[in-house]
Predicted model as a PDB file, atoms N, CA, C, CB and O in Angstrom, pLDDT in the B-factor column:
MODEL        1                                                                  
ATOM      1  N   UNK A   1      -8.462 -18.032  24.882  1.00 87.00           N  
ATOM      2  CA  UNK A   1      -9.440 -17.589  23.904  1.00 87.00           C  
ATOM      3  C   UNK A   1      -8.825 -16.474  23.066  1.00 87.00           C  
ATOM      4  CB  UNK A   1     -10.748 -17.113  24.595  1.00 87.00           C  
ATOM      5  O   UNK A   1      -8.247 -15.454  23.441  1.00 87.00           O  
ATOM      6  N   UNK A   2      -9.105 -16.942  21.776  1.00 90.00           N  
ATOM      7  CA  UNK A   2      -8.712 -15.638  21.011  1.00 90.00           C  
ATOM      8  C   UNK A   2      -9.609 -14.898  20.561  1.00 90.00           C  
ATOM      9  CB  UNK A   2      -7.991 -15.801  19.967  1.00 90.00           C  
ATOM     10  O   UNK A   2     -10.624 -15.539  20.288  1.00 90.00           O  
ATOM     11  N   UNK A   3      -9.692 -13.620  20.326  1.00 90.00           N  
ATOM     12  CA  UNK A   3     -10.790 -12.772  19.395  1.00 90.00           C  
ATOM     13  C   UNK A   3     -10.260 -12.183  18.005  1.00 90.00           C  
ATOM     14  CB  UNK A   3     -11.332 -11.432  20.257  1.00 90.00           C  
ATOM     15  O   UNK A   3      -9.039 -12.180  17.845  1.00 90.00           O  
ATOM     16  N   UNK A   4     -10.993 -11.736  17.093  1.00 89.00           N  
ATOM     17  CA  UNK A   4     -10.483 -11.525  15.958  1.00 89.00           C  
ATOM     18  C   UNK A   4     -11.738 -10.410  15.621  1.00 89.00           C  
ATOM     19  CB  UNK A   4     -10.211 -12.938  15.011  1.00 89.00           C  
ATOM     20  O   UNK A   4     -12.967 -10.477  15.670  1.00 89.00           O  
ATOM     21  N   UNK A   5     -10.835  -9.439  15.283  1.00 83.00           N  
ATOM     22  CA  UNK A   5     -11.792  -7.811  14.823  1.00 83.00           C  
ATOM     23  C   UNK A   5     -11.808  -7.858  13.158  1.00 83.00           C  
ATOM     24  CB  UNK A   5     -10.735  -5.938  15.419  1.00 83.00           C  
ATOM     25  O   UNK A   5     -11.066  -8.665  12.600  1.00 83.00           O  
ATOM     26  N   UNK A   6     -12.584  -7.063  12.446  1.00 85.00           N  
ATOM     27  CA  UNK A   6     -12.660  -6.473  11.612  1.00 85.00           C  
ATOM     28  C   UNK A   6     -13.181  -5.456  11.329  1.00 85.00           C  
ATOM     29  CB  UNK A   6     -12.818  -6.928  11.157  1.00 85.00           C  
ATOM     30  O   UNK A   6     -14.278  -5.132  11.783  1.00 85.00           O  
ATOM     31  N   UNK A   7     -12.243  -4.482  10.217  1.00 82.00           N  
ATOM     32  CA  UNK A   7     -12.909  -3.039  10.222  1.00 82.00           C  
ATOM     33  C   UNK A   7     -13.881  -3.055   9.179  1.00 82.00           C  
ATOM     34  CB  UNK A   7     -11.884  -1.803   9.964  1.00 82.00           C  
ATOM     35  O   UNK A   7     -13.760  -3.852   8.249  1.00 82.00           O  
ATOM     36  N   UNK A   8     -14.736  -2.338   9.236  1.00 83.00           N  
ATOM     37  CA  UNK A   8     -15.748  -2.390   7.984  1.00 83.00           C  
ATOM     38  C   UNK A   8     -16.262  -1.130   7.608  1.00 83.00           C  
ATOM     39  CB  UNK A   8     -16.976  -3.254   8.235  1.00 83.00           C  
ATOM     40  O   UNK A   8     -16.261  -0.223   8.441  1.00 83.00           O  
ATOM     41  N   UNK A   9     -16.731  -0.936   6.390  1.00 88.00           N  
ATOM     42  CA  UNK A   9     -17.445   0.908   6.298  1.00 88.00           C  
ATOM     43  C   UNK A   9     -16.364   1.479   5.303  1.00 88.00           C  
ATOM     44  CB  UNK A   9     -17.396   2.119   8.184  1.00 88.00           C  
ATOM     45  O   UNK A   9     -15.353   0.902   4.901  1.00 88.00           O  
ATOM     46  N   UNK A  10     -16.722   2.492   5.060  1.00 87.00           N  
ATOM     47  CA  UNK A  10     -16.508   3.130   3.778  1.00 87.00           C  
ATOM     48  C   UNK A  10     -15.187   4.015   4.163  1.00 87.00           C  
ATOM     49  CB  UNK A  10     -17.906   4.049   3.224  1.00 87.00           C  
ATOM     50  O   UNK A  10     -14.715   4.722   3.272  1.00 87.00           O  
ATOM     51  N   UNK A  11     -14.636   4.005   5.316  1.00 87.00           N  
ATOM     52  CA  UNK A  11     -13.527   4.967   5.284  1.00 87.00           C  
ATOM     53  C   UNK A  11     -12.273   3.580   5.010  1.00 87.00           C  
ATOM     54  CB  UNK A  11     -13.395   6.110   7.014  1.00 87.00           C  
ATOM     55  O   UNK A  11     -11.300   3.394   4.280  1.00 87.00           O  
ATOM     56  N   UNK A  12     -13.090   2.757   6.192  1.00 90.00           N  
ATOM     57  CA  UNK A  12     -11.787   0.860   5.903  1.00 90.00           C  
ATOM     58  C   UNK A  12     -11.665   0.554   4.945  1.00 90.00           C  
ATOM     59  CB  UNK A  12     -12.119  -0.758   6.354  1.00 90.00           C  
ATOM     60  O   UNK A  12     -10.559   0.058   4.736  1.00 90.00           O  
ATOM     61  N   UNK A  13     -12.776   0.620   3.548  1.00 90.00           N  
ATOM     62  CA  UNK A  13     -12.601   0.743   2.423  1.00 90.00           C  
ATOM     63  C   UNK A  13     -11.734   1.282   1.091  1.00 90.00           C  
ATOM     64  CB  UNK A  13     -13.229   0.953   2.512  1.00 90.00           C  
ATOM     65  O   UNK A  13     -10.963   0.796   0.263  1.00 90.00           O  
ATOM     66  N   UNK A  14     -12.268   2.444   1.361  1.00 92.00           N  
ATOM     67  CA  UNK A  14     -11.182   4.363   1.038  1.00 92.00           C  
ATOM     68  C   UNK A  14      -9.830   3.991   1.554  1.00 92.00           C  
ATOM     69  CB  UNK A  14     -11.804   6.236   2.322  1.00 92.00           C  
ATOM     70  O   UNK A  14      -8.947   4.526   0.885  1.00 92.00           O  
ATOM     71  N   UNK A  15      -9.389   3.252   2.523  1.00 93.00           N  
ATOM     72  CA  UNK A  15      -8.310   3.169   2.883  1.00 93.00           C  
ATOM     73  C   UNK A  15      -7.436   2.168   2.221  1.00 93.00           C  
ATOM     74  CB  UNK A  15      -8.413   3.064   4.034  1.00 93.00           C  
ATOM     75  O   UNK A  15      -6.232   2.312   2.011  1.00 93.00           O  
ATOM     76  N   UNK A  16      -8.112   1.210   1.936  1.00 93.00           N  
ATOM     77  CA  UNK A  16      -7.463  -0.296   1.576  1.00 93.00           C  
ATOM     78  C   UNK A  16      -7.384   0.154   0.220  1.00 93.00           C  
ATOM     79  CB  UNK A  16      -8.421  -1.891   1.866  1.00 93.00           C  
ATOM     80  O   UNK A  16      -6.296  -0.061  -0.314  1.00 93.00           O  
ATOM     81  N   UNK A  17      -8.576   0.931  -0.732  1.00 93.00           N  
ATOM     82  CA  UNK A  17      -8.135   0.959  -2.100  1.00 93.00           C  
ATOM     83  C   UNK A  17      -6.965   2.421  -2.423  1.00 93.00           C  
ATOM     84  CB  UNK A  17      -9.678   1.034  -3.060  1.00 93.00           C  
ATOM     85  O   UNK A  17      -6.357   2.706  -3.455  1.00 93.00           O  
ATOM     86  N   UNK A  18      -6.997   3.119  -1.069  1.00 95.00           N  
ATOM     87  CA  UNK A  18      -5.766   3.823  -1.385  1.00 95.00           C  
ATOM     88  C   UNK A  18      -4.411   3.502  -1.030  1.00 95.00           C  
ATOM     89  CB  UNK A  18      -5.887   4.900  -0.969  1.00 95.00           C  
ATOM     90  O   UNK A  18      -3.447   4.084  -1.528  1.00 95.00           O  
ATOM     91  N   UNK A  19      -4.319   2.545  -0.139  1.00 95.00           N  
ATOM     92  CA  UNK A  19      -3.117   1.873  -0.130  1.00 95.00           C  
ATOM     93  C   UNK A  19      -2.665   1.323  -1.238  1.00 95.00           C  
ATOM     94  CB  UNK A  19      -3.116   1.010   0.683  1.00 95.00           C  
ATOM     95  O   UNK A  19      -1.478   1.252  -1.555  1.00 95.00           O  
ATOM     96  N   UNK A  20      -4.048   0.721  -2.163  1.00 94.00           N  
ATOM     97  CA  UNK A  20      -3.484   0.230  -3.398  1.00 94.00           C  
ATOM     98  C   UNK A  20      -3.200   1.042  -4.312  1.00 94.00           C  
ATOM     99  CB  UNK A  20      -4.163  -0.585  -3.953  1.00 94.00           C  
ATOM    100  O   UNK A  20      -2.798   0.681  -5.418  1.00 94.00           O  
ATOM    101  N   UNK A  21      -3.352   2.098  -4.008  1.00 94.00           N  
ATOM    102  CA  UNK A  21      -2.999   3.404  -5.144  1.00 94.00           C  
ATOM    103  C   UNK A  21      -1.155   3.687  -4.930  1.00 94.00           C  
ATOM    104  CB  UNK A  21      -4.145   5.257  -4.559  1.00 94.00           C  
ATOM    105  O   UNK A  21      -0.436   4.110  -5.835  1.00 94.00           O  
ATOM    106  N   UNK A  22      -0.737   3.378  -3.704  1.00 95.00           N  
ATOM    107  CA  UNK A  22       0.585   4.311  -3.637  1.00 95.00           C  
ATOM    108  C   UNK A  22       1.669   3.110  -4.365  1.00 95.00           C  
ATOM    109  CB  UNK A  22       1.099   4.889  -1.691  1.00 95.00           C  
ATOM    110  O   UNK A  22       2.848   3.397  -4.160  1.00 95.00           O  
ATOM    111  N   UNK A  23       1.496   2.055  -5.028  1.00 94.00           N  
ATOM    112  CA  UNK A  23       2.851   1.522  -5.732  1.00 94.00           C  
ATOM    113  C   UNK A  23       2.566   2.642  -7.523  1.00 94.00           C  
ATOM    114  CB  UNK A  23       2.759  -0.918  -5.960  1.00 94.00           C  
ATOM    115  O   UNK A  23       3.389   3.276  -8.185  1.00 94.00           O  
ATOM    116  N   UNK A  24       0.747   2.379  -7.776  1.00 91.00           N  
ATOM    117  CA  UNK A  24       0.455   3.183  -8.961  1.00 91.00           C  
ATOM    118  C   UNK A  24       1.522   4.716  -8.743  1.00 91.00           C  
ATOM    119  CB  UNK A  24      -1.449   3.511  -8.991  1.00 91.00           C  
ATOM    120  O   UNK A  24       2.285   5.256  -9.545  1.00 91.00           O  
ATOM    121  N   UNK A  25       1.214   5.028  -7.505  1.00 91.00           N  
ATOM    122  CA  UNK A  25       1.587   6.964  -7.430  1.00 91.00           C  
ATOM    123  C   UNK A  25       3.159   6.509  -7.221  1.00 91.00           C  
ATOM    124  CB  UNK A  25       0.693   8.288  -5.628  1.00 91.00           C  
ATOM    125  O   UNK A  25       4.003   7.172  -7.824  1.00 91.00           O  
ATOM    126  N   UNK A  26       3.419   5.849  -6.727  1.00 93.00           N  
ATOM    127  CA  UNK A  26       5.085   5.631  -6.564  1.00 93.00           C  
ATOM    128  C   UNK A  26       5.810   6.387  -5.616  1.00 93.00           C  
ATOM    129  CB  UNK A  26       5.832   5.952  -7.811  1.00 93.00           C  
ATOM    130  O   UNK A  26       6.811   7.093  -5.740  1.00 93.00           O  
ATOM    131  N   UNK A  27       4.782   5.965  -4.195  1.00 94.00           N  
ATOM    132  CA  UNK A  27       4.702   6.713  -3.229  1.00 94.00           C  
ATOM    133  C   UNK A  27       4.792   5.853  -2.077  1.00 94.00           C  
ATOM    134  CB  UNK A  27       3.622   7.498  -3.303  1.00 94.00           C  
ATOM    135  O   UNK A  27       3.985   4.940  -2.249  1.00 94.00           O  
ATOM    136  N   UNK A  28       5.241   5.755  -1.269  1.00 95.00           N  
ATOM    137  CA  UNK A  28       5.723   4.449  -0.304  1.00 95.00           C  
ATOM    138  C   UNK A  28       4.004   5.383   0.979  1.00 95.00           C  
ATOM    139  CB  UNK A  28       8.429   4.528   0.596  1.00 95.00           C  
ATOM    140  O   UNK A  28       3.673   4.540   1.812  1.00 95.00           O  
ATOM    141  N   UNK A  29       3.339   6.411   1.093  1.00 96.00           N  
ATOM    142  CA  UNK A  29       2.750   6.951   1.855  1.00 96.00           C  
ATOM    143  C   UNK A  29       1.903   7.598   1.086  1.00 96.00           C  
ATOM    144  CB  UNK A  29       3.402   7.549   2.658  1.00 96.00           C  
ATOM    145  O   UNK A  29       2.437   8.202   0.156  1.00 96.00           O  
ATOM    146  N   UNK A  30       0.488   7.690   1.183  1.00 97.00           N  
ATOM    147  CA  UNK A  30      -0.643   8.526   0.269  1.00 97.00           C  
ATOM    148  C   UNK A  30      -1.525   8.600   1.351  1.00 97.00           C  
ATOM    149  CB  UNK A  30      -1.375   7.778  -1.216  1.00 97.00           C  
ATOM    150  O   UNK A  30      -1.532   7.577   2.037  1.00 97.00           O  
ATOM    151  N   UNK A  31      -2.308   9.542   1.731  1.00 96.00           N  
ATOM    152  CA  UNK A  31      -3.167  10.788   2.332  1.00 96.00           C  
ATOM    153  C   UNK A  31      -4.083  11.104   1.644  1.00 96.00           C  
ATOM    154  CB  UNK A  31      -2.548  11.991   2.538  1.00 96.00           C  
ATOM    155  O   UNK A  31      -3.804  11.455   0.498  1.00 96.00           O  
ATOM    156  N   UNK A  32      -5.622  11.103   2.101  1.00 96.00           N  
ATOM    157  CA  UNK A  32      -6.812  11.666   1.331  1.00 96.00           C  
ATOM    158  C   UNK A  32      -6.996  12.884   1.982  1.00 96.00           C  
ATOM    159  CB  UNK A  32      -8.149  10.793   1.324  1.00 96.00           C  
ATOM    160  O   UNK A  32      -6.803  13.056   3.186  1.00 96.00           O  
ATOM    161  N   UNK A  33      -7.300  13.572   1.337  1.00 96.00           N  
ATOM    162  CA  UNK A  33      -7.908  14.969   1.526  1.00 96.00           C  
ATOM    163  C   UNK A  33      -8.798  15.338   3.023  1.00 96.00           C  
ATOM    164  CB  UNK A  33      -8.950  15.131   0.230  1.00 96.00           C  
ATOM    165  O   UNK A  33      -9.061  16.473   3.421  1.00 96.00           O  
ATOM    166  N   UNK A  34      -9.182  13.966   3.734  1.00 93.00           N  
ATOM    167  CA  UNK A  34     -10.056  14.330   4.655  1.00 93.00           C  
ATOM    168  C   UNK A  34      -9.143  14.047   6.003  1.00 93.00           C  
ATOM    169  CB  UNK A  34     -11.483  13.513   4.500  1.00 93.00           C  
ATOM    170  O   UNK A  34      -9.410  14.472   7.127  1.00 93.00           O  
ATOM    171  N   UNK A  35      -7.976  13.213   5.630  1.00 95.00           N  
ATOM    172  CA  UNK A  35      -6.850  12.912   6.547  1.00 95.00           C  
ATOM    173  C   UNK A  35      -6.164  14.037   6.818  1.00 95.00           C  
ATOM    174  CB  UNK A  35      -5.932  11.944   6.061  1.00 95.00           C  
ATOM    175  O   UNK A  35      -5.755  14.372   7.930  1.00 95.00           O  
ATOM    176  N   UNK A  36      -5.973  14.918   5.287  1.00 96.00           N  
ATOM    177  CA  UNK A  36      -4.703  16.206   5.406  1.00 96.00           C  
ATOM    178  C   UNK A  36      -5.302  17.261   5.908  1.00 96.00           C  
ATOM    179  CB  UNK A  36      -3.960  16.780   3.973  1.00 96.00           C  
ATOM    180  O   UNK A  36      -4.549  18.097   6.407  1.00 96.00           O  
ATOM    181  N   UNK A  37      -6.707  17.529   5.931  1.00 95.00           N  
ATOM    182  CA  UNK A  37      -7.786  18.555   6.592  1.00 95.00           C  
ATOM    183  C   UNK A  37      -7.705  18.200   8.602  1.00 95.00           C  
ATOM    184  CB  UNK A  37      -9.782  18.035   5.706  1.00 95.00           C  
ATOM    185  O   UNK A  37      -8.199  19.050   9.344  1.00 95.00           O  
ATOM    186  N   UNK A  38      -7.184  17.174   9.092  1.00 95.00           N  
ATOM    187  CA  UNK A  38      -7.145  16.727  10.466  1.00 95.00           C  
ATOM    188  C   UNK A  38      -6.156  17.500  10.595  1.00 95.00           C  
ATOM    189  CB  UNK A  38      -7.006  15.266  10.901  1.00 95.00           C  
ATOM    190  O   UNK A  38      -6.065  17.841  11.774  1.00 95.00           O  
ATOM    191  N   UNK A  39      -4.959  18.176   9.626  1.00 95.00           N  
ATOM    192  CA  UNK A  39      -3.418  17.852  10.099  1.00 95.00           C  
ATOM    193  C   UNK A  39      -3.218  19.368  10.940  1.00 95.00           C  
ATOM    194  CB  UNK A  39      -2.075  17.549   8.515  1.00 95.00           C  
ATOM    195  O   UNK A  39      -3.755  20.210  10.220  1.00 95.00           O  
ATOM    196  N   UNK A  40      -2.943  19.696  11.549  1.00 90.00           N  
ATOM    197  CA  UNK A  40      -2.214  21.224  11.625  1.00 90.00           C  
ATOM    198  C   UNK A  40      -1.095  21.744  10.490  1.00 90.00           C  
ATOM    199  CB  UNK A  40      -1.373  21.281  13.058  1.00 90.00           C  
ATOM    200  O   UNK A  40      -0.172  21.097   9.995  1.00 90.00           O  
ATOM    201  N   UNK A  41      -1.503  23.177  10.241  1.00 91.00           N  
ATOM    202  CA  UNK A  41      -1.049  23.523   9.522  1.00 91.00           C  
ATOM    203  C   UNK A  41       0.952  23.084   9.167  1.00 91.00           C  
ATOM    204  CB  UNK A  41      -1.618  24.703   9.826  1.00 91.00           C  
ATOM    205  O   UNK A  41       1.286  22.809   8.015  1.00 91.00           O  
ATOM    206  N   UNK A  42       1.666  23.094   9.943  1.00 92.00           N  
ATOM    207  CA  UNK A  42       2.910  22.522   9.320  1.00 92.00           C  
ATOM    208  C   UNK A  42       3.094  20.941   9.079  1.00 92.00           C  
ATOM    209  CB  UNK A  42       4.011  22.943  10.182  1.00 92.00           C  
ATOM    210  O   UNK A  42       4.173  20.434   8.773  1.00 92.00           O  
ATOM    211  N   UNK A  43       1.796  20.176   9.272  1.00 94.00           N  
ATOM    212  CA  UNK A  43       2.086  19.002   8.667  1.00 94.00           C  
ATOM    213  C   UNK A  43       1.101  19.311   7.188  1.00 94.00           C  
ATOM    214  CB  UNK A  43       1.662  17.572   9.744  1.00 94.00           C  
ATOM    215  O   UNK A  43       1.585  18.796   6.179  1.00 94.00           O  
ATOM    216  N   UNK A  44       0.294  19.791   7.061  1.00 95.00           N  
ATOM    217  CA  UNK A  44      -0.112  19.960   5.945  1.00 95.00           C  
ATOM    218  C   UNK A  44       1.187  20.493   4.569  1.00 95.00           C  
ATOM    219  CB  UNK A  44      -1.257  20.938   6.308  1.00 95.00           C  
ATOM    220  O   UNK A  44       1.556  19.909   3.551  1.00 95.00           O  
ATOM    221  N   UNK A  45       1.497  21.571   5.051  1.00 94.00           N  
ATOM    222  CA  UNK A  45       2.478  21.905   4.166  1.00 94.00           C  
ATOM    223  C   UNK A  45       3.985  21.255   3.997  1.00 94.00           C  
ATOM    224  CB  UNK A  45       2.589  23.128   4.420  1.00 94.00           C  
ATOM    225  O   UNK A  45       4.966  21.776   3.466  1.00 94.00           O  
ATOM    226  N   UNK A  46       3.863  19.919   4.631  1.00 95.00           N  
ATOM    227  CA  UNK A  46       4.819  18.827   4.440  1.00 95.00           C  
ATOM    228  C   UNK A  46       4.426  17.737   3.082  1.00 95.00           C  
ATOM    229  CB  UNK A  46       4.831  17.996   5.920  1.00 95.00           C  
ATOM    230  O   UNK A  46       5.205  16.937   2.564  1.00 95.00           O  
ATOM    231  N   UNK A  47       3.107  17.965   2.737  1.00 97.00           N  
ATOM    232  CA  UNK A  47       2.765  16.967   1.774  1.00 97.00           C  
ATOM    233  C   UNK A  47       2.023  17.649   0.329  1.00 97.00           C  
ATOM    234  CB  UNK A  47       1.748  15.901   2.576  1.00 97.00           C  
ATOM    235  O   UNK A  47       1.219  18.572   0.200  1.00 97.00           O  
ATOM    236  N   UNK A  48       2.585  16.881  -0.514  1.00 96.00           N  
ATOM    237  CA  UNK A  48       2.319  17.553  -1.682  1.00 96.00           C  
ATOM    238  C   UNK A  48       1.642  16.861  -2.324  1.00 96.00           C  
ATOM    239  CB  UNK A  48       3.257  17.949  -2.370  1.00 96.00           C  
ATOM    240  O   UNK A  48       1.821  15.646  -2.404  1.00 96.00           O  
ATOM    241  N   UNK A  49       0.384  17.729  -3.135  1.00 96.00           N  
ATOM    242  CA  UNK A  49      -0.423  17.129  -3.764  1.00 96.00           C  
ATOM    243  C   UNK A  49      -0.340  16.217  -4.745  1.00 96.00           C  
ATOM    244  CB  UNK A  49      -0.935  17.773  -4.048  1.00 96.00           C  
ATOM    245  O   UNK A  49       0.179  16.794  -5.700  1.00 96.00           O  
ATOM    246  N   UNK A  50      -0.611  14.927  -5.065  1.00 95.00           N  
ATOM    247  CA  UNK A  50      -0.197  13.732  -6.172  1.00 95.00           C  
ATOM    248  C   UNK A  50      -1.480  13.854  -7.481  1.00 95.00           C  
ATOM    249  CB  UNK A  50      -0.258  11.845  -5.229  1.00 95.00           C  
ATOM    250  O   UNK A  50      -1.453  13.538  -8.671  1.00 95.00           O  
ATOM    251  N   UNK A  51      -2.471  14.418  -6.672  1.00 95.00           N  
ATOM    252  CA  UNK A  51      -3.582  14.716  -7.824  1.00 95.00           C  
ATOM    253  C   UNK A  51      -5.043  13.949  -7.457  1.00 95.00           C  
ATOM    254  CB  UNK A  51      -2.972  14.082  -9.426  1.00 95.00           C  
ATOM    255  O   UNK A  51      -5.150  13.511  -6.312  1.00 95.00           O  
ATOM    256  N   UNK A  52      -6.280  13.757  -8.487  1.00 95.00           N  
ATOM    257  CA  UNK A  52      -7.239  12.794  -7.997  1.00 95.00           C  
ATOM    258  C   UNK A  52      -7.018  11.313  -8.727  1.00 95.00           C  
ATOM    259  CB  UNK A  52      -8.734  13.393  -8.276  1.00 95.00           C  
ATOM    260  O   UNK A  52      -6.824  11.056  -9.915  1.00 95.00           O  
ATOM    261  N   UNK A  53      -7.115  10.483  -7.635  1.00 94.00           N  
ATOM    262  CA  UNK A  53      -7.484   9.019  -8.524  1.00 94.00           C  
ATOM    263  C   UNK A  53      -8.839   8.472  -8.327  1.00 94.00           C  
ATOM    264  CB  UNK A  53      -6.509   7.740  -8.097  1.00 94.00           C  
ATOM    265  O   UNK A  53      -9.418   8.615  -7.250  1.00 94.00           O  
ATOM    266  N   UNK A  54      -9.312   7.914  -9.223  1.00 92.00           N  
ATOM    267  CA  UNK A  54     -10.478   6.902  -9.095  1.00 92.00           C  
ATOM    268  C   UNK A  54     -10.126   6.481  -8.376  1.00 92.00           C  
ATOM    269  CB  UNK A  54     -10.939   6.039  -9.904  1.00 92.00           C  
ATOM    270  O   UNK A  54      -8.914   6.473  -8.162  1.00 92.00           O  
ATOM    271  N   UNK A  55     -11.378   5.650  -7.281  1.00 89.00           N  
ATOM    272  CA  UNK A  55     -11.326   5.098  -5.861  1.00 89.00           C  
ATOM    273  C   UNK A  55     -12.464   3.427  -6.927  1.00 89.00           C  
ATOM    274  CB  UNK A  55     -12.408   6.597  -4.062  1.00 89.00           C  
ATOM    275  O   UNK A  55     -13.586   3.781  -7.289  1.00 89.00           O  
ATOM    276  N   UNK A  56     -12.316   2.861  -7.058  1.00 87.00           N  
ATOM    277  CA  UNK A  56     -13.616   1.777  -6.841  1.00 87.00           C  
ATOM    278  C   UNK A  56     -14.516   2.108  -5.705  1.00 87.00           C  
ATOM    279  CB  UNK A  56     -13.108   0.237  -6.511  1.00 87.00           C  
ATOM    280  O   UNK A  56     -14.118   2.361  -4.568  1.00 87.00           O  
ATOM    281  N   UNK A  57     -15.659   2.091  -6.061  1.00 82.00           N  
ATOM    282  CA  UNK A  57     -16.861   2.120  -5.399  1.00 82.00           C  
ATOM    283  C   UNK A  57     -17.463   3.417  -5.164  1.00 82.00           C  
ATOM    284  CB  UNK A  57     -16.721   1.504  -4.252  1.00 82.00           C  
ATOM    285  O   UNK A  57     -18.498   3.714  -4.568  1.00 82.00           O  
ATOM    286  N   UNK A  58     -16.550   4.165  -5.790  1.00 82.00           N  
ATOM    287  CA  UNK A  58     -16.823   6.264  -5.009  1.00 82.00           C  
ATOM    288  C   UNK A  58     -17.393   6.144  -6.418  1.00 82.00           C  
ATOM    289  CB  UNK A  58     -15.002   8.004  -4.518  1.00 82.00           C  
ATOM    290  O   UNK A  58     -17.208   5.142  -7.108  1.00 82.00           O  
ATOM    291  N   UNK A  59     -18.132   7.267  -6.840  1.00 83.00           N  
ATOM    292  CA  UNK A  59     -18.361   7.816  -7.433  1.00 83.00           C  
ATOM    293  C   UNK A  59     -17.636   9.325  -8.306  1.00 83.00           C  
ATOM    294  CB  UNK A  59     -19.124   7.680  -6.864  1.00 83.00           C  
ATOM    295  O   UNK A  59     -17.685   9.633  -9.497  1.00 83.00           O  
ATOM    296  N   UNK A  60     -17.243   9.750  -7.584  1.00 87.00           N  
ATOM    297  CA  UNK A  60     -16.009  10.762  -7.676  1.00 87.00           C  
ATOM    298  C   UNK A  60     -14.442  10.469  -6.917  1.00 87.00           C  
ATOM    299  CB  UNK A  60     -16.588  12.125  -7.003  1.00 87.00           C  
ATOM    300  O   UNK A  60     -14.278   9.847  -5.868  1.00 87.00           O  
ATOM    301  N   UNK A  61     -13.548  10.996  -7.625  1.00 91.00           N  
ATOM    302  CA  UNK A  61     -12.046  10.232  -7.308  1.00 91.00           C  
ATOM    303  C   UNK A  61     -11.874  10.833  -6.005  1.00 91.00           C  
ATOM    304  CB  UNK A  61     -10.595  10.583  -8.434  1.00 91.00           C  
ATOM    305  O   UNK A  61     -12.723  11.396  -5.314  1.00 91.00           O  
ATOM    306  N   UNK A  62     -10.497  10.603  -5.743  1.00 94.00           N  
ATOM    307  CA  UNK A  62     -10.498  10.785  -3.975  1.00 94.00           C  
ATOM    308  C   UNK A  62      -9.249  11.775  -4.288  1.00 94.00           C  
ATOM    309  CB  UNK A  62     -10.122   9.068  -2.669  1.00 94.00           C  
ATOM    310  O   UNK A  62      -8.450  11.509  -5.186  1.00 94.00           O  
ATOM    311  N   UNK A  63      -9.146  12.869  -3.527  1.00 96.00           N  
ATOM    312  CA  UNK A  63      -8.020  13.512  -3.831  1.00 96.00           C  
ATOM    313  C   UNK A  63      -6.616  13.085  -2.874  1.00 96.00           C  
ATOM    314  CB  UNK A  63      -8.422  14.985  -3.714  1.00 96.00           C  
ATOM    315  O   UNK A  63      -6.752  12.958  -1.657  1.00 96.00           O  
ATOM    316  N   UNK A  64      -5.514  12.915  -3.413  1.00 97.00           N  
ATOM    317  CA  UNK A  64      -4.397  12.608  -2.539  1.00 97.00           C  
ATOM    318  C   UNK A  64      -3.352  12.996  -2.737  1.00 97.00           C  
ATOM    319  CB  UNK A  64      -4.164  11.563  -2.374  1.00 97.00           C  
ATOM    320  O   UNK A  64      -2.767  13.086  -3.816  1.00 97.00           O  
ATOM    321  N   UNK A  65      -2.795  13.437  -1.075  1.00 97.00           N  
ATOM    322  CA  UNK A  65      -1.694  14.001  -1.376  1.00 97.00           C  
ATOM    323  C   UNK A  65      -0.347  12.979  -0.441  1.00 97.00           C  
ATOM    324  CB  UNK A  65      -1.924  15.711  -0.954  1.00 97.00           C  
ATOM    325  O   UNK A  65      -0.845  12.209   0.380  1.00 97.00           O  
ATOM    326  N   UNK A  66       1.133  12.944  -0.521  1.00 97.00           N  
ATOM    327  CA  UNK A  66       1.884  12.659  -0.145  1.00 97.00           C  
ATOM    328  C   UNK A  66       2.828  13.628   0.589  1.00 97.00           C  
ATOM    329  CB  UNK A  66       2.134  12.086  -0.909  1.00 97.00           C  
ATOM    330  O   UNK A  66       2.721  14.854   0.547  1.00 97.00           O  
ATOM    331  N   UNK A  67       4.203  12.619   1.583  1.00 96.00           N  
ATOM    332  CA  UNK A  67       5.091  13.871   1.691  1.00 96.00           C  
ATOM    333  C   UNK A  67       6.039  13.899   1.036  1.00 96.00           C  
ATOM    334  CB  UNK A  67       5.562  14.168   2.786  1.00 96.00           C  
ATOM    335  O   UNK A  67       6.442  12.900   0.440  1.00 96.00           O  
ATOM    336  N   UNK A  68       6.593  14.991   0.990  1.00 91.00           N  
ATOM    337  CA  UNK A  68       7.534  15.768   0.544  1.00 91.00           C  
ATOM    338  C   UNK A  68       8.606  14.871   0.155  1.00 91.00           C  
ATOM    339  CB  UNK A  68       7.898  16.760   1.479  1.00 91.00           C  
ATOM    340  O   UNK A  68       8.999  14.233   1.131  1.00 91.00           O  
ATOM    341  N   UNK A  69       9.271  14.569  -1.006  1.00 70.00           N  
ATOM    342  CA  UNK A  69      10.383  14.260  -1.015  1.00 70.00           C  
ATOM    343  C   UNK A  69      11.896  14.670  -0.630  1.00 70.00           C  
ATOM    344  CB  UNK A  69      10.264  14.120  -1.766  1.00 70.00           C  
ATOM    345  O   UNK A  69      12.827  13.904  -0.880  1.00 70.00           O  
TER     346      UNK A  69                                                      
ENDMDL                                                                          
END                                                                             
């Protein structure tokens, strides 16, 4: 027997349309603001801010940041 999951909800969402953001940002890795707020402080200051993009479906853009080149 096999089973088969799916994620659903507004963060599985936020996620899938920011994955589609990082060929736009030209960023192989992109981070929302509520991901980089989890981080401890020396992973935070590993990633640098890329700016806000429109998200589809948000109402306000999502802020994202990347790491460090």
């Amino acid at each position: 027997a096999r089973m088969e999951y799916t994620a659903l909800g507004d963060a599985a969402n936020v996620a899938a349309r920011v994955e589609g953001l990082t060929r736009e940002a030209g960023r192989p890795v992109l981070l929302t603001a509520a991901t980089r707020a989890r981080l401890g402080p020396p992973a935070q200051e590993a990633l640098q801010e890329v700016g806000e993009r429109p998200v589809r479906g948000r109402g306000a853009g999502v802020r994202l940041y990347a790491p460090q080149a």
